[in-house]
N, C-alpha and C positions, 0 to 999 in steps of 0.2 A: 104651544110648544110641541105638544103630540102631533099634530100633523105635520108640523115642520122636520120635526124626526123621520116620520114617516116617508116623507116626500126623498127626504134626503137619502134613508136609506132605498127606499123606491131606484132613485137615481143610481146608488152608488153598486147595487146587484146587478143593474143592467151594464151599466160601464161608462155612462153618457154622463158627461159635466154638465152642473149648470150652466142655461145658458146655450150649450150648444146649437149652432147654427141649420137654419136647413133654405132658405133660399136670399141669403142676403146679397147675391151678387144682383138682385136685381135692382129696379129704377129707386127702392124704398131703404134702398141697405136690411142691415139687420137687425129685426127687432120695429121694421118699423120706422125705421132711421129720415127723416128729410133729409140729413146732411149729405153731402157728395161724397165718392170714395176718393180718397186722399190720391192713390194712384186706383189706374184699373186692373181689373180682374185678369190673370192669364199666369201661363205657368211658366215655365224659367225662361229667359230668354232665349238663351246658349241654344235650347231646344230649336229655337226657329220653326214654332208649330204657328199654323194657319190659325184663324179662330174656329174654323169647321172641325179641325182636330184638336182645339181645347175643348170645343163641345163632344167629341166621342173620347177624350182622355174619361169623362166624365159616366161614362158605361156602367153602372153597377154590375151589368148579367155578365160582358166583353171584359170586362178591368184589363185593356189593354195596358201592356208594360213599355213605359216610353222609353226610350233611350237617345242618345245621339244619333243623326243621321250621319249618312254612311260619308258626305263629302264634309262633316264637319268634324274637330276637334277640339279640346282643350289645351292647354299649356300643359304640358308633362306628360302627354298623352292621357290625361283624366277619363277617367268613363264616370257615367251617370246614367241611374234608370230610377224610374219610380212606377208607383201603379195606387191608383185611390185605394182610400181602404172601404170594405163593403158595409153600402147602407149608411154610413157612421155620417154622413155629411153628403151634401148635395155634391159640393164641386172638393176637391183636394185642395184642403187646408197649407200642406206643407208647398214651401218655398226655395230657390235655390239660389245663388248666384257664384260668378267666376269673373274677376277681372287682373289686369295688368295694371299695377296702379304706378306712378312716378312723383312721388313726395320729395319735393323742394323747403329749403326753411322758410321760417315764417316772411322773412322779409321782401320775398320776393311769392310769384302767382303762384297758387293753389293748383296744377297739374294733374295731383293727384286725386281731386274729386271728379266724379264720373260726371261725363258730360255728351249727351246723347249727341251734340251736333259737332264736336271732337273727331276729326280724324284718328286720334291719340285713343282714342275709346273706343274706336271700332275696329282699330287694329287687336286692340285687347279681346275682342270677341272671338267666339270660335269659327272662324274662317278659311281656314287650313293653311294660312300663308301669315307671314309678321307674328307668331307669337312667342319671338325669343324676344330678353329682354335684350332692351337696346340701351344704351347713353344718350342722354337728353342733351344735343349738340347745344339748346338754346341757353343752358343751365346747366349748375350741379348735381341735381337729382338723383335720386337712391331708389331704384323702382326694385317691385317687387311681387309676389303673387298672391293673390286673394284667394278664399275660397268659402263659400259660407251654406251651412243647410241650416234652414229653421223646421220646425215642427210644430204646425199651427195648431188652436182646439178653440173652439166655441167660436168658430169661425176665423177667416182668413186674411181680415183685415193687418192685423201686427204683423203676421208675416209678410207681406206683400210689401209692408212699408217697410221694415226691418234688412228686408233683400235688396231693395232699392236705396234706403241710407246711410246701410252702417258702415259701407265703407268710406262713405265720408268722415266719416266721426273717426274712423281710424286715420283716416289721413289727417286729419285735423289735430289727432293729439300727436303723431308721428314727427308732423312739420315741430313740432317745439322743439322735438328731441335730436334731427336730421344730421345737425351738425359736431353734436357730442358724438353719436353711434360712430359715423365717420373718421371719428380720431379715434379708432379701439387702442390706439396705446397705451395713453393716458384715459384715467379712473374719470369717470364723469364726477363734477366739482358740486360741492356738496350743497354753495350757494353761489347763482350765475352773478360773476361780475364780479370772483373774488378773482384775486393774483393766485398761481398754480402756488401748490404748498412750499413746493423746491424753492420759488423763489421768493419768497419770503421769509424760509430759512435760512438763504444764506445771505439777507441783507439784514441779518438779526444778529450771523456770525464774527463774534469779537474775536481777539485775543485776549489771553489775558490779564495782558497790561493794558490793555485800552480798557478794559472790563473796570480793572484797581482805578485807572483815572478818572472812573463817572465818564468815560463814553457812552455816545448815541446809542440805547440798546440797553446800556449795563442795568443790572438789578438798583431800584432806585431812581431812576434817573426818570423826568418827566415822559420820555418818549419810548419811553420802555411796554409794548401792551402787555393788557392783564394776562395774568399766571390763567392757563386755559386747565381746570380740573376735571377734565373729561376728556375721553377719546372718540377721536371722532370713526363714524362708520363706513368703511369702505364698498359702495355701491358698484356691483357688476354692470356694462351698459346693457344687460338680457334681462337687466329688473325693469330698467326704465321703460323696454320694449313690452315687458307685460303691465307693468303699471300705463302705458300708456293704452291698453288693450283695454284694462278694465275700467279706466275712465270713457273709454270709446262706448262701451255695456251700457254705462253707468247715464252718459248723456242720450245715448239712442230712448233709452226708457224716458226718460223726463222728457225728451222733443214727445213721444207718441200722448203721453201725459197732457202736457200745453197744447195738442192740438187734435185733442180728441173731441172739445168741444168746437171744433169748426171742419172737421171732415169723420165722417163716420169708419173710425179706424177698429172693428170688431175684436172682440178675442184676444190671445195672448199666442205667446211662443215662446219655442223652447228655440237657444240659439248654436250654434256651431262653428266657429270660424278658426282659417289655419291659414298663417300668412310667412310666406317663407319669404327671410328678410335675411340681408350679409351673410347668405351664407349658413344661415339658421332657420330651423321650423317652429312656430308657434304656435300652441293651441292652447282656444281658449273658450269654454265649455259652460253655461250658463243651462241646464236642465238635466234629460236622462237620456240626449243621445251620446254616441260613443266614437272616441276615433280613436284607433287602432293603425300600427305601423307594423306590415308583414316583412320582416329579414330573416333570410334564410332559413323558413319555415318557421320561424319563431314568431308568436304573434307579442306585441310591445303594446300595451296599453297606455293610450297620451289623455285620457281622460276618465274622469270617475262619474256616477249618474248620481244626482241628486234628487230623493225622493222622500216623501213621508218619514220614512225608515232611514234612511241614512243621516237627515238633519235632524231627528226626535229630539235634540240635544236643544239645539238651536232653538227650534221654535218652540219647547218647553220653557225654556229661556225665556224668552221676547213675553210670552203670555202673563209667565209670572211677575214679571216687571212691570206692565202695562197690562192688567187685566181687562181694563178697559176694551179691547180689542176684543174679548171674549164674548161680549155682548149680555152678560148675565145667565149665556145659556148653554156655554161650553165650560170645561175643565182642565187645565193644562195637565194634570196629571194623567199616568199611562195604566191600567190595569189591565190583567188575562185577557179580559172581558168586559158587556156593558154592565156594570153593577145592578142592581135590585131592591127597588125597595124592600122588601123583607129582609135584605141584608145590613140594615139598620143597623149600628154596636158590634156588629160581627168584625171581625178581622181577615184583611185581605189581602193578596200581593199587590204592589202599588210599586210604581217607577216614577223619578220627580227626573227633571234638570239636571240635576248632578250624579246623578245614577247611573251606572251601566250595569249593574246588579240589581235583586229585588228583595223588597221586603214588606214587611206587613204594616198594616195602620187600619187604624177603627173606623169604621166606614160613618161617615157623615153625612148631613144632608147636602154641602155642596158636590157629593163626590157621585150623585144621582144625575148630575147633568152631563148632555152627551162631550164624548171625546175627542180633543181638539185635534189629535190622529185617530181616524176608526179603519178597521182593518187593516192587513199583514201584509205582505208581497205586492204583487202587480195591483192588489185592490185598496193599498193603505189610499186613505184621502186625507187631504187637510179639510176638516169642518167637514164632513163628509163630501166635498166636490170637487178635488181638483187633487190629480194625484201626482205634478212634481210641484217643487218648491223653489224653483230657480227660473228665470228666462224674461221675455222682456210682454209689456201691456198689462192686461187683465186689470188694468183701473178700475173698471166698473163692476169687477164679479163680486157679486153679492149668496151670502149661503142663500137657498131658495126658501123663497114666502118671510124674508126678514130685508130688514137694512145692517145687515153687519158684513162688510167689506174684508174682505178676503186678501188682497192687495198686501196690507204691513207684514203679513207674513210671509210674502214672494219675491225675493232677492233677485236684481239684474246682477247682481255679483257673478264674475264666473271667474270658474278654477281655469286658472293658466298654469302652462308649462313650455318646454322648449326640448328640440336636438341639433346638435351640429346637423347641415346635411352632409357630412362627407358619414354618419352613422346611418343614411337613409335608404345606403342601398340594397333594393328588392331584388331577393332571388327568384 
């Protein structure tokens, strides 16, 4: 257990997760890997860099700052730049993508999954010409804008898949919902396949002579349905657009999950996506990066970061439920500090789950073992290695020199929210 401590804090003063990568793009992957990489190695598309210029993006001493080239664009006029970060990784872990997506309902073709040999998908690219949307003459469709940044660590494999699939998974949950969103008049129906509520009221509506003579309907009467003792709850269609966001999270992580053992999909990521849909902006945020909407010099925060420190509730939670997960050699509980053996019987500030205040307890011998959060600010970790708590992969991270699996405590759940765009505009 001493060296595993050791190790761990070793890792966690320098900054480097376990695990972290340093040449997996090569023929072996990372760690060693046989298995193929799921997709290849390269940086955003949009960029339209050569591989001679993915190879010098990768400069440690140069850290060239990429951006768009000068004849191309995104939709809304987006701009984008990145630049590796120094020493931390051989190649840039982080991922980007931008598409024009066209979601049709279920019953008819999928349009809106990316399709490299799609005319429809290369107009969505940035090419300076075709990136307004258009109406789908073949169909209904509801197109609208993508936009996604991941932020890889312990290599680059989840992001790279994450940038290449998740927009299918959003078009995949979108198609269920295509043709409720489309009617915004009427509330989306609380179960498909019922009759609208209007008209089932008024083929319930008696008189009340007909009511006294036992007609169809009246109290009593065979065909009368049961007395409903509950109210039913009035769903906005901007929940169904985030509820279908984070089931899109939710299935991207279980695909990288199922096929981690048949392509070597490394590392995890934190994810970012923002899809302006009828007319409305959606963001929906699964780590600790940020999106921000600048009006009229005012900056508008559309996301919060999820970290060590912000979920302490949560994963104090989960541990004490299932301690199991703790491996016999963490402690869900928060102190100052790392406790001391000499501080045996002594009484100390202590923070549980249910806490946002602090108070004292007599120190024990389970409360000797290290902290299931250790350190504060930018260096809090979970289990000392991994310091957010949201985002999608990281199956396999284990704390170092153990098999205790890090994973039950990192949630692809992301916080969603939304704006009208007619609130969007920048000064």
């Amino acid at each position: 257990m001493l060296t595993r401590v050791k190790s761990a804090v070793a890792n966690f003063m320098g900054g480097i997760m376990a695990g972290s990568s340093g040449s997996e793009h090569g023929s072996g992957g990372c760690g060693g890997s046989d298995l193929p990489l799921r997709f290849p190695y390269g940086r955003p598309e949009f960029l339209g860099l050569s591989q001679d210029e993915v190879e010098c993006s990768a400069d440690h001493i140069a850290r060239p700052i990429l951006i768009l080239k000068e004849t191309r664009r995104l939709p809304w006029a987006t701009g984008y730049a990145e630049v590796i970060n120094a020493g931390k990784s051989t190649h840039n872990e982080d991922q980007a993508s931008c598409e024009v997506l066209t979601v049709k309902k279920k019953a008819g073709a999928i349009t809106s999954t990316p399709n490299r040999n799609s005319a429809k998908r290369r107009s969505s690219l940035p090419n300076g010409e075709g990136l307004q949307l258009k109406e789908n003459s073949e169909s209904e469709g509801v197109a609208c804008h993508y936009w996604s940044l991941f932020d890889g660590h312990a290599g680059s494999g989840a992001a790279v898949v994450a940038s290449r699939l998740l927009q299918q998974h959003v078009a995949e949950q979108l198609q269920d919902i295509v043709e409720i969103l489309k009617n915004s008049a009427v509330l989306p129906p609380a179960c498909l396949g019922d009759e609208p509520d209007h008209a089932a009221s008024s083929s319930r509506t008696l008189t009340r002579a007909a009511s006294l003579r036992g007609g169809v309907g009246a109290p009593g009467s065979p065909s009368t349905p049961p007395t409903r003792f509950f109210t039913e709850k009035k769903i906005p269609h901007e929940c169904l657009v985030i509820g279908a966001l984070e089931s899109a999270f939710k299935e991207m992580d279980l695909q990288i999950e199922r096929e981690r053992s048949l392509y070597n999909i490394s590392g995890g990521c934190t994810a970012l996506i923002v899809v302006c849909l009828l007319g409305k902006l959606y963001v929906a945020n699964a780590g600790d990066s940020r999106a921000i909407i600048i009006r009229n010099g005012e900056i508008i925060p559309m996301s919060s970061e999820f970290t060590p420190e912000t979920e302490r509730q949560r994963l104090q939670y989960l541990a004490f439920m299932q301690p199991h997960l703790l491996g016999n050699e963490f402690t869900h509980l928060e102190f100052p500090r790392r406790v001391q053996r000499k501080e045996l019987g002594k009484k100390m500030l202590y923070r549980d789950f249910n806490m946002t205040g602090w108070a004292y307890k007599t120190i024990e011998d389970d409360d000797l073992k290290f902290p299931l959060i250790y350190g504060e600010g930018k260096k809090a970790r979970v289990m000392a290695t991994i310091g957010v708590t949201r985002g999608l992969g990281d199956h396999d991270l284990k704390v170092h020199d153990s098999n205790i699996y890090i994973k039950p405590f990192l949630s692809p759940a992301p916080e969603s929210g939304f704006k009208k765009q007619h609130q969007l505009t920048v000064a």
